[in-house]
N, C-alpha and C positions, 0 to 999 in steps of 0.2 A: 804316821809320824814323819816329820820334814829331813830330810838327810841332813849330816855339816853344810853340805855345799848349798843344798835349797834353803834352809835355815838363814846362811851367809847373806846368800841373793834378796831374801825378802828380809831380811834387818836393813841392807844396804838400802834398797828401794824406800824401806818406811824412815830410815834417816834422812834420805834425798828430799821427801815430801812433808817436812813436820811432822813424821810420826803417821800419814797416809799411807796407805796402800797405793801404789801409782796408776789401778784401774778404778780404784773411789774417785781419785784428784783428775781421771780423764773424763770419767762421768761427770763430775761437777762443773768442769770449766767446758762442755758440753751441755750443758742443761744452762750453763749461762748463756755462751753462745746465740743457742736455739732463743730465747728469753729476750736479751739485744735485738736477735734479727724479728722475732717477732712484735717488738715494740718499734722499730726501725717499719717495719713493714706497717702499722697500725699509722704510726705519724704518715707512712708516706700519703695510706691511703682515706686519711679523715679529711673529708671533705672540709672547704671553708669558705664562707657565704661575706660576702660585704653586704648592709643593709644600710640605703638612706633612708630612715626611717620620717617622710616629712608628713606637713599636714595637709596636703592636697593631694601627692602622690608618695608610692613607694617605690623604690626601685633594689633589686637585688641583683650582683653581680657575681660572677663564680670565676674564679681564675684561671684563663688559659680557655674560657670558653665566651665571658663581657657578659655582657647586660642578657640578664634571662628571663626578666620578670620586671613589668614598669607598668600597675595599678592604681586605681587610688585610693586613697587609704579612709573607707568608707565601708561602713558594717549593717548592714541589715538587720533590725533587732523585731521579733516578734513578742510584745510585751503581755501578750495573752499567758504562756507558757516560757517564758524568760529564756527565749530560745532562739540563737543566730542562726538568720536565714540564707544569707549569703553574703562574700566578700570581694572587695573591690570592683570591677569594671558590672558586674550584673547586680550590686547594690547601688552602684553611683545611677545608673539609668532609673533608681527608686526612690532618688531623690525630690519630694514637691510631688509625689506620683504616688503615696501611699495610703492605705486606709487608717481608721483610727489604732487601731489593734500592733501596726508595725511602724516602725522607725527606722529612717535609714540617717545615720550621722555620724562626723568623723570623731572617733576616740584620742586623736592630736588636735590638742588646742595651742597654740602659739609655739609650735615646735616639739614640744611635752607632751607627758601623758594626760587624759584627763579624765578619762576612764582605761582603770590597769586592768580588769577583768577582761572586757570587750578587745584592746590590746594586746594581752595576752591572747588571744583566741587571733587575732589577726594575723599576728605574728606565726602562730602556731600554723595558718593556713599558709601563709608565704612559703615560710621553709619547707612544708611540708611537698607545695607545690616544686618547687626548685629541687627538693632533693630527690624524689620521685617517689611513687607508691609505693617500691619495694626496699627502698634503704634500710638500711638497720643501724647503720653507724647515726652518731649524734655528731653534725659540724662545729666546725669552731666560729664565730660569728663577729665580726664587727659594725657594730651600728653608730652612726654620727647622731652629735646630739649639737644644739646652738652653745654659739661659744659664752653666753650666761646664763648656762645652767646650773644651780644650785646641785648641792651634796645630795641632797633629798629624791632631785628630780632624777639626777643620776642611776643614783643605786633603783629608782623603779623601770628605768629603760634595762638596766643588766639583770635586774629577777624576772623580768616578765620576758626577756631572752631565754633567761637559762629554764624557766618552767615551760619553754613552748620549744623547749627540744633541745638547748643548745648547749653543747659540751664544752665550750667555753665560752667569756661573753666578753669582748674589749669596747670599748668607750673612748671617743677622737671625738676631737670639735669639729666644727664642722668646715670652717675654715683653712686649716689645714688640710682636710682631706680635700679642701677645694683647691690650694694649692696645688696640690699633688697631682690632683686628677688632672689639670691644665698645663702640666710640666714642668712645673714651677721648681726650678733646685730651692728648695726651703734648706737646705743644710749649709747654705753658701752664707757669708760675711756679708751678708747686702739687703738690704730691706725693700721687703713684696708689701706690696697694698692687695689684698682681697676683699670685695665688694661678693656676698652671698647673699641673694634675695630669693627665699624662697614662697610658698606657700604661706608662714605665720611668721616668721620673723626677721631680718634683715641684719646680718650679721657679718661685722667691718671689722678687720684686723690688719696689723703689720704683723710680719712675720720675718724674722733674721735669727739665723744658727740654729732652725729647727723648732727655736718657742715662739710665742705669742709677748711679741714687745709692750703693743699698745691693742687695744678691742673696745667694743661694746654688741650690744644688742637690742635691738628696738622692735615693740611689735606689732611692725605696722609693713606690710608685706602686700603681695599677691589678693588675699582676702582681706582686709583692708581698700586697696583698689576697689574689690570688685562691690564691697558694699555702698564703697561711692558713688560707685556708678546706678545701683539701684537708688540711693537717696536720692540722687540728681534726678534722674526718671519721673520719681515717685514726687518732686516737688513743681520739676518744670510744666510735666508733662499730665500731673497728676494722673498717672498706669502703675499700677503695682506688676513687677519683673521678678522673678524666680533668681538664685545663686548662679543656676547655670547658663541664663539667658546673660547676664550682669559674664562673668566670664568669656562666653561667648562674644560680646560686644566690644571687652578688654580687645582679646587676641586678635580681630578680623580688622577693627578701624580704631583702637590705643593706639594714643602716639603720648609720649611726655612735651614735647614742645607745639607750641600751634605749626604749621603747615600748608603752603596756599594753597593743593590741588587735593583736598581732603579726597576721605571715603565716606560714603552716607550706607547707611544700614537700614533695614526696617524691623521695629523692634514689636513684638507682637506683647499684649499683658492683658491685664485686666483693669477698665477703666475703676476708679477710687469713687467715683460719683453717680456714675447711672451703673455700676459690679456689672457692666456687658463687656466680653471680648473688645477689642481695640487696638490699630495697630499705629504706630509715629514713625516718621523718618527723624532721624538721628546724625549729625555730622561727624568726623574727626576732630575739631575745633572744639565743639562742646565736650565731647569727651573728657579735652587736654583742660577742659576751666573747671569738670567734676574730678579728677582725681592730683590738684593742683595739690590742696593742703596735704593729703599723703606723701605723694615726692616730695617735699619740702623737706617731710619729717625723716626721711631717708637722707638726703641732702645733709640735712644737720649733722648726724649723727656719721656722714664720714670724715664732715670741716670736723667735729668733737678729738674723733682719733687722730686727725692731720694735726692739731693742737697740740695732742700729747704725745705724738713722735720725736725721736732724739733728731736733732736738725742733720746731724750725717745719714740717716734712715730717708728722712725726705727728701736731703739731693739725689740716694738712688732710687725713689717715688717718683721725683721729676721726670728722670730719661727713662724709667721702665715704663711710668704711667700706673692706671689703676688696672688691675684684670676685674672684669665683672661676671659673675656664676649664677647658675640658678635661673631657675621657669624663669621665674616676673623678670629679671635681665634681659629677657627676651622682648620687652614692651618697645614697638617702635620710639625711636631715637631719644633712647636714655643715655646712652654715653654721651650723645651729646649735652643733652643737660648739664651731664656730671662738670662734663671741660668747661660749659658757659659759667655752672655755678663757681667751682672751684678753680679756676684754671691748670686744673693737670685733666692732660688728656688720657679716657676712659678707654680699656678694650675691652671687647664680650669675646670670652673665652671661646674656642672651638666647643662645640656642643656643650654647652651651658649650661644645659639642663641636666649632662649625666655626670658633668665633674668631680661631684661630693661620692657619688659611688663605683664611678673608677678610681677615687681615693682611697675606698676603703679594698678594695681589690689589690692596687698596688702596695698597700701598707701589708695588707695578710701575705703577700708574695715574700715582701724583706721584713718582718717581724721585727728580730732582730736590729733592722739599720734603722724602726720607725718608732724601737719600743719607748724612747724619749717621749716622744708628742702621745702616748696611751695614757689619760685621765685616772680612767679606772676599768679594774680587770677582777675576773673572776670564773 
């Protein structure tokens, strides 16, 4: 039994504390403590992935280490046994090279999903790759989608995220994130022109105070070109040419404008008339007259958004100019194009190709200062 005095002492204490015991109420603000730092501890160390998920390449970026993974987004499918055989760069070499029984094809059609199971599984290989064999934690993820992407197409890029590993899944256009990647202050009172040509769709916005003023999206891209250029082949030359030979042809001797001191190429195929081996030389110039009506459609569709710019937007368009993002950006002398068609002069971003997914790296960095421009999350 408690003396007066110890009596005194523990009434005193359990009044101090609401009627606690003051070693319950040290245990408990203790057990929270510990609870904080272990949640503190869990944020610091969950890892967080940027994916530009396109349709010719992927590329995955991780913060504070850049680009760790740039594949293409192409799946090996064995349809004997409905069973993926392999992903990216050892499926692309399976392209035009396979027997009847497997299929090698990309599951991004125009920037989108087009097959979400096969996606899924692709997706699931990326991260999987990037995060290592022995990880156990789930990342938080952000993937770029085109900036007209329907409600629908959306929520299938964030489920086929969050079932291929990912403990969170945020959703950015893709323009923005091209902003960003290229240094663009997007949060500034002054209107950026972004030109994104990717893989499957070509996607144009102004961007002032962080949103999207004026946009569109066309999809007519990288592949687009490159079936031009097989049609062209295939009528002038009468040779049937593979995706990757028609690519290849892009990138060594493409130009958008004619050119006096071309490059000539020699294009190997299959002749259409006597089915024997065959091989054509090939100029720069011809090139620039097969893939005319494509650039045009690109063209268009930036005069479109220059149209529906607020006219204080396009006098800082004028002195900034346009930035231009993205693979096919890389086709010899497109910015010039863009100046002759339009008269604002075009820049091709510093590495053009990795802009959209150092966007999404720089956004997962400031969360918080980026979560305005996040579409959708989950």
């Amino acid at each position: 039994m408690d003396t007066p005095k110890a009596a005194f002492k523990n009434h005193a204490s359990k009044a101090a504390f609401g009627g606690q015991n003051y070693v319950e109420v040290a245990l408990g603000r203790f057990a929270l403590a510990g609870a904080f730092m272990l949640n503190t501890a869990m944020a610091l160390f969950t890892a967080k992935l940027g994916i530009d998920l396109g349709t010719a390449n992927t590329l995955v970026y991780v913060p504070g280490k850049g680009i760790i993974l740039n594949e293409p987004s192409v799946v090996a499918v064995s349809e004997r046994d409905n069973k993926i055989l392999s992903v990216g760069l050892d499926a692309k070499e399976m392209i035009g090279r396979t027997p009847d029984d497997i299929i090698a094809y990309r599951p991004m059609r125009d920037g989108v999903i087009a097959d979400y199971r096969v996606t899924e599984a692709m997706l699931r290989y990326f991260i999987g790759k990037a995060m290592g064999r022995w990880n156990i934690l789930k990342p938080e993820v952000m993937v770029s989608v085109p900036a007209g992407v329907t409600s629908t197409e959306r929520r299938a890029v964030i489920e086929a995220a969050m079932r291929a590993g990912a403990k969170n899944a945020y959703v950015v256009k893709e323009p923005i994130l091209a902003a960003i990647g290229a240094g663009i202050p997007i949060y500034e009172a002054r209107g950026h022109m972004v030109v994104d040509i990717g893989g499957g769709t070509t996607d144009v916005a102004v961007i002032s105070l962080g949103g999207i003023v004026a946009s569109t999206s066309v999809k007519c891209a990288g592949n687009r070109i490159d079936q031009a250029i097989a049609d062209y082949i295939k009528k002038t030359f009468n040779l049937a040419i593979g995706d990757k030979t028609a690519e290849d042809i892009k990138i060594k001797i493409g130009s958008a404008v004619p050119i006096e001191e071309g490059f000539t190429m020699v294009i190997k195929g299959r002749d259409f008339i006597a089915g024997l081996p065959r091989s054509v030389n090939v100029t720069t110039n011809e090139i620039v007259k097969a893939i005319d009506k494509e650039l045009r459609e690109m063209i268009k569709a930036i005069k479109d958004v220059l149209q529906e710019t607020p006219p204080e937007l396009s006098a800082d368009i004028i002195d900034a100019g346009i930035i231009m993002t993205g693979g096919s950006s890389l086709l010899r002398n497109l910015p010039e194009l863009v100046y002759r068609r339009t008269g604002v002069k075009a820049i091709l971003a510093d590495d053009a190709l990795y802009c959209v997914v150092k966007g999404t790296g720089v956004a997962l960095e400031h969360l918080d200062t980026y979560k305005k421009s996040i579409i959708a999350k989950r």
